[in-house]
N, C-alpha and C positions, 0 to 999 in steps of 0.2 A: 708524366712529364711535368705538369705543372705542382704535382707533390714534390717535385727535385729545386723549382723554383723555390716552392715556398719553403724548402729547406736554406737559402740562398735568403732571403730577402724578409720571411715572417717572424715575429715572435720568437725565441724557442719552448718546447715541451715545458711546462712547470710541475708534473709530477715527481714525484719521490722516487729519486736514482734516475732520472731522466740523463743519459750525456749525451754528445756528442760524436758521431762515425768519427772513427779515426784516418780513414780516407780522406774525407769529406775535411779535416782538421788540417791533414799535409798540404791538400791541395790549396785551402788558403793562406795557409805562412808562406806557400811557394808564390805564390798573388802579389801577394801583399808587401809594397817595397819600403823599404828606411827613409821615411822622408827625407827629402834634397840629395837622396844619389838613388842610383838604379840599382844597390844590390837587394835582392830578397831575402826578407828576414827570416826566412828557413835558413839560407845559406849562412846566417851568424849566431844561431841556435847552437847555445853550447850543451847545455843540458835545460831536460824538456821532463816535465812530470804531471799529469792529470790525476786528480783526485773529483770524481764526479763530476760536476759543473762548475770546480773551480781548474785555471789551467795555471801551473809555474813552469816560468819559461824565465832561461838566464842567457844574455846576449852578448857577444863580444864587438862593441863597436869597432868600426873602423878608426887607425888613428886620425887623429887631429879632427874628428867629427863634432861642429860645432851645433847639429839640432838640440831641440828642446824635449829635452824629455816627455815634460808632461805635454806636450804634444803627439810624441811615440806614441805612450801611455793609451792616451784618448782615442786614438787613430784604431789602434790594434784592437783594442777593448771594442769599438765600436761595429768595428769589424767582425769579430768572434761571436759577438753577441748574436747574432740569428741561429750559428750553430747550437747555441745553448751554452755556448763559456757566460756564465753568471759572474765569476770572478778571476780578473788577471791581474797574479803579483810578479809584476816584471822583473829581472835582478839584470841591471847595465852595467856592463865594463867595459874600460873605455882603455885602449891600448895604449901605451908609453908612446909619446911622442920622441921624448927625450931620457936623458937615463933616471930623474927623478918620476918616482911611483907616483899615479891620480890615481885619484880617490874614487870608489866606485859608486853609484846613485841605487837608493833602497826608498822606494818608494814611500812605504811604513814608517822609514825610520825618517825620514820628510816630515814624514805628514808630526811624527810624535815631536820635531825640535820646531816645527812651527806653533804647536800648542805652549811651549815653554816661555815663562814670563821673559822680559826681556829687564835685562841687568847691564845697567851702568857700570862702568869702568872708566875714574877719574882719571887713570895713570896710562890709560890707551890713548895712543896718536886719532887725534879725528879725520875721519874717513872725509875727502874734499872731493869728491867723484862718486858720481853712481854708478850702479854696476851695468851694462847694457844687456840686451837679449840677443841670438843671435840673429841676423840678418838675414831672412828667407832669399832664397836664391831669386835670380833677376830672370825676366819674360829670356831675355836673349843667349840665357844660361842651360837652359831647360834645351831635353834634344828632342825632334821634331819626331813624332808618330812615322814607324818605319813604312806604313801604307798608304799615309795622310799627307799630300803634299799641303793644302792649307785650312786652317781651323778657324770660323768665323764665330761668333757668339751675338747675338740680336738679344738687345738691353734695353730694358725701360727704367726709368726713377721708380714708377709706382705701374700699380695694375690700371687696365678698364683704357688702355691707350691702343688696343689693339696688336700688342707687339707678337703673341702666338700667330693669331692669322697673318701679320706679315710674315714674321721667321719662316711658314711654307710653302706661301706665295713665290719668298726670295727662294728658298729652295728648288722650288719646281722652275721656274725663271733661270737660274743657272743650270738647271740640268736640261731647258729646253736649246742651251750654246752651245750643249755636246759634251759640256762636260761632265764629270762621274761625281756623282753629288748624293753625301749621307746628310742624318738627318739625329740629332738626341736630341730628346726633351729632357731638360735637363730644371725646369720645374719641378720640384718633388713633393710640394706639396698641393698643386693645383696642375696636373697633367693632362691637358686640352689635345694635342699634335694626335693623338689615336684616332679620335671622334672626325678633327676636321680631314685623315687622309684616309677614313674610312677603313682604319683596323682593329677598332676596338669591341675587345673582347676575344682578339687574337696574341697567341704565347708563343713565343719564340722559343726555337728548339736548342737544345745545349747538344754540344760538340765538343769531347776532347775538354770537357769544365767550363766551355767559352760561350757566350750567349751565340746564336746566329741572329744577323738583322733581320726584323721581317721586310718584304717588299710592298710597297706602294707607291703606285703610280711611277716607277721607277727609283724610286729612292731607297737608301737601306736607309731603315728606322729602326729604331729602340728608344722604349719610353718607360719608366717605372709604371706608366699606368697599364702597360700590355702584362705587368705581372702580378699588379694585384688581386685580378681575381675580377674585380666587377667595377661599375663607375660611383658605386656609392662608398667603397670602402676609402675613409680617411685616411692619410698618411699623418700620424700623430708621434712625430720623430724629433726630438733635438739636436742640435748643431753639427756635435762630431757623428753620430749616425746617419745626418743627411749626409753627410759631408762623404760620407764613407761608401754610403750608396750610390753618389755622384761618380766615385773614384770606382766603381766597379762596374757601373756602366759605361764607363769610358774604354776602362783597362781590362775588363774582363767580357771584352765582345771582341768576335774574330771578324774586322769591319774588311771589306773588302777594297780593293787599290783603290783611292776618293782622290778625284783635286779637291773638293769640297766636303767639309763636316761642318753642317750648318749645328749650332746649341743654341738653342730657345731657352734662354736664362730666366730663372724666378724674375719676379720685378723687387727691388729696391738696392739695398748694397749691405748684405749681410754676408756670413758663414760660407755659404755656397761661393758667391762671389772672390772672397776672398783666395777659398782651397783653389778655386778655379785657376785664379791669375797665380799661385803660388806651384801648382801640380801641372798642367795641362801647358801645354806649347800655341798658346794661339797667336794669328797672326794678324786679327782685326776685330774690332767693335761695330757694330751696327748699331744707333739711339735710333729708338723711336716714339716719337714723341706725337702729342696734338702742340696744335696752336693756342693754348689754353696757355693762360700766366699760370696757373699753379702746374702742368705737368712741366712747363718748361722750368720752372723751381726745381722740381724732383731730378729732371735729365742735365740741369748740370749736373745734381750730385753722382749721377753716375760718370759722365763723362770726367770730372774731378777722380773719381775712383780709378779709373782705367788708368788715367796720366798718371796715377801715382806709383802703382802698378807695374807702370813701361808696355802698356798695352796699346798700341797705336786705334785711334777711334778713325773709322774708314770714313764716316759721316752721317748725315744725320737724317731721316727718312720720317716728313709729317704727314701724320695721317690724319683722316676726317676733316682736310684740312677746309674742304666747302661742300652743300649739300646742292644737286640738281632738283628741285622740286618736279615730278613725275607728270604731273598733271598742266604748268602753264611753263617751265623751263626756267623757272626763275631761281639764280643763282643765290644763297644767302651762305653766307661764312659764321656759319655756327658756334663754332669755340674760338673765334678769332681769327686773324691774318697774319701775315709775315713772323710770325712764332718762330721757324723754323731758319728764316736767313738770319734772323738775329742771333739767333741761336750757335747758328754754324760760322758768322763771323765776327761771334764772340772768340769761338774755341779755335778757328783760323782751320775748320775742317769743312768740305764741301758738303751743299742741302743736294743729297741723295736723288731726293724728285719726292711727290707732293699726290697723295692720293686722297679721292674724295673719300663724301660719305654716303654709300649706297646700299640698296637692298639685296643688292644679287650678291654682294662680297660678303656678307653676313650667312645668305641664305646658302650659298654654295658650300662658305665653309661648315655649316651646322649638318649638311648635306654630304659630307664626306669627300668631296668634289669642287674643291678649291676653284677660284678663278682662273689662274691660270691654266689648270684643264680643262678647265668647262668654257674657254676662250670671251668671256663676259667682255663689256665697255672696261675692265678694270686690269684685263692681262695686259695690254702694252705698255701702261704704267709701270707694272710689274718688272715687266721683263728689261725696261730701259732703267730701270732701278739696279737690277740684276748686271749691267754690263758697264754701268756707273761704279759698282764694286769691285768687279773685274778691274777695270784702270785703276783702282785704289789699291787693289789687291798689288796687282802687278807692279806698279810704282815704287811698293814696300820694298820686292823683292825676297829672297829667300832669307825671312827673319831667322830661323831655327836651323844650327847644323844638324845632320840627320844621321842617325846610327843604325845602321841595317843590319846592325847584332842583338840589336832592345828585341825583348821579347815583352810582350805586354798578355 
């Protein structure tokens, strides 16, 4: 089982005439969608031809399709890459809108008129506009996961603020209200959620091509770290193959009916973030921040990202925000104070609730056995956290129409 993952997600073979199952090849063009519509790039596969670990593949767009090619490009490429596609020359046509013929897109031949000198022309009218790119579709655009009534994502500016140990905390919290609550770590290159819910070194079974969640503590989980193999092994991946492994954790697991998919997002506001708010229907931000002037530096720039986005930020959750001393009870505010209201009414979003800094919240999660199961001085915090989002949630309302013909 776990050689069918690493067929999925490692490396491919680099030996001489190494390719790729041709099974294994259908099932991901069938996956794998046309950025900004829901058709599957199998279904616009006009002609398809494999030459060892090179794949040519010729596509008929949809009309009036305004994506980016070298976006397609990078996406699919990225994608193929674990089966052992070493090389994709993609050939795009793009169907007549109107009765004049468009011009078809040839990667190669891009790439050879971008090398060519550029050459004035006295007697050309000069160009007074530049040209734009197309406009990635909007949060309210996107149709909502056919099993997922809502998608929350828990963000920080920067690491070392605690945001994985809340994102579980918040998870198990909402799922102590009753409600049916998943869980992605969606970190991919530092993936922590295994360890602190006690499944690591556990693989998830494949069904039908689709990951199944594992179970913990009641949650359905899926982590790229439940597939690499061990906790030492690095995930040393760039952009569009994070990006693409983000995209099949998401889309290639068969999650089961959720009001809640908690994602415990990387920290900062790169690649990931971006594919996120561009691919994925979600319906709120979680910041968590300390009281510290520099992380609250970092969590505006996230919360700037999300507004940009059209991602509504549900509010703002500080942590560590004072230490109980153990021994005489004496309260001291370690990284500062009121961080977190300034914070929340700068951005005119409500401060979530306000968690210390303790030993048992550290020790429980390294323990597998989060606070709020193991019911420490730190679960009521949690859980009134937990139902402060609920009203934020609920307030939004059904941001995503929902299409219970998507098949993901």
């Amino acid at each position: 089982m776990f050689d069918r993952i690493k067929d999925l997600f490692a490396p491919a073979p680099t030996e001489k005439g190494s390719v790729p199952d041709d099974q294994l090849l259908d099932q991901m063009l069938n996956l794998q969608m046309l950025p900004e519509t829901t058709a599957s790039i199998a279904s616009l596969i006009t002609q398809r031809e494999r030459v060892g670990q090179t794949l040519n593949l010729t596509i008929k767009l949809p009309a009036g399709y305004k994506g980016e090619p070298q976006i397609l490009h990078d996406e699919l490429a990225a994608a193929l890459e674990p089966l052992g596609i070493q090389e994709l020359n993609l050939h795009l046509i793009t169907q007549k809108v109107s009765g004049e013929p468009q011009p078809t897109y040839n990667p190669e031949q891009a790439k050879a008129e971008q090398k060519l000198p550029v050459v004035t022309d006295a007697s050309a009218p000069v160009q007074t506009s530049t040209p734009t790119r197309p406009v990635p579709p909007k949060q309210t655009e996107l149709k909502a996961h056919p099993r997922i009534r809502h998608i929350i994502v828990v963000a920080s500016g920067k690491g070392g603020v605690g945001k994985s140990t809340t994102a579980v905390n918040l998870a198990l919290a909402l799922l102590k209200t009753g409600a049916k609550v998943g869980m992605l770590d969606a970190d991919i290159y530092g993936p922590s959620i295994p360890t602190m819910l006690g499944i690591a070194g556990k693989t998830p079974l494949i069904e039908n091509d689709q990951f199944v969640p594992l179970s913990a503590h009641g949650l359905a989980v899926l982590s790229i770290g439940n597939l690499t193999g061990d906790d030492n092994t690095p995930i040393v991946w760039r952009g569009p193959k994070a990006t693409g492994a983000l995209m099949q954790l998401f889309g290639q697991t068969n999650w089961p009916e959720l009001d809640y998919l908690v994602i415990d997002m990387p920290p900062g506001t790169g690649d990931i973030q971006l594919t996120l708010a561009q691919r994925i229907p979600v319906s709120g931000a979680v910041i968590v921040t300390t009281p510290q002037h520099i992380a609250l530096l970092d969590a505006q720039k996230g919360i700037e990202l999300f507004n940009k986005v059209n991602i509504p930020v549900l509010g703002v959750i500080e942590n560590m925000a004072l230490h109980v001393c153990s021994e005489c009870g004496h309260i001291d505010e370690i990284f500062g104070a009121g961080g977190g209201e300034k914070l929340g009414a700068q951005y005119h979003v409500p401060l979530l609730g306000k968690l210390p800094l303790t030993r048992s919240i550290r020790i429980n999660a390294d323990t597998g056995n989060p606070s709020v199961v193991a019911g420490d001085d730190a679960a009521p915090l949690y859980q009134q956290i937990a139902l402060n989002v609920i009203k934020a949630v609920e307030k939004l309302g059904e941001v995503h129409a929902r299409d219970d013909r998507r098949i993901f």
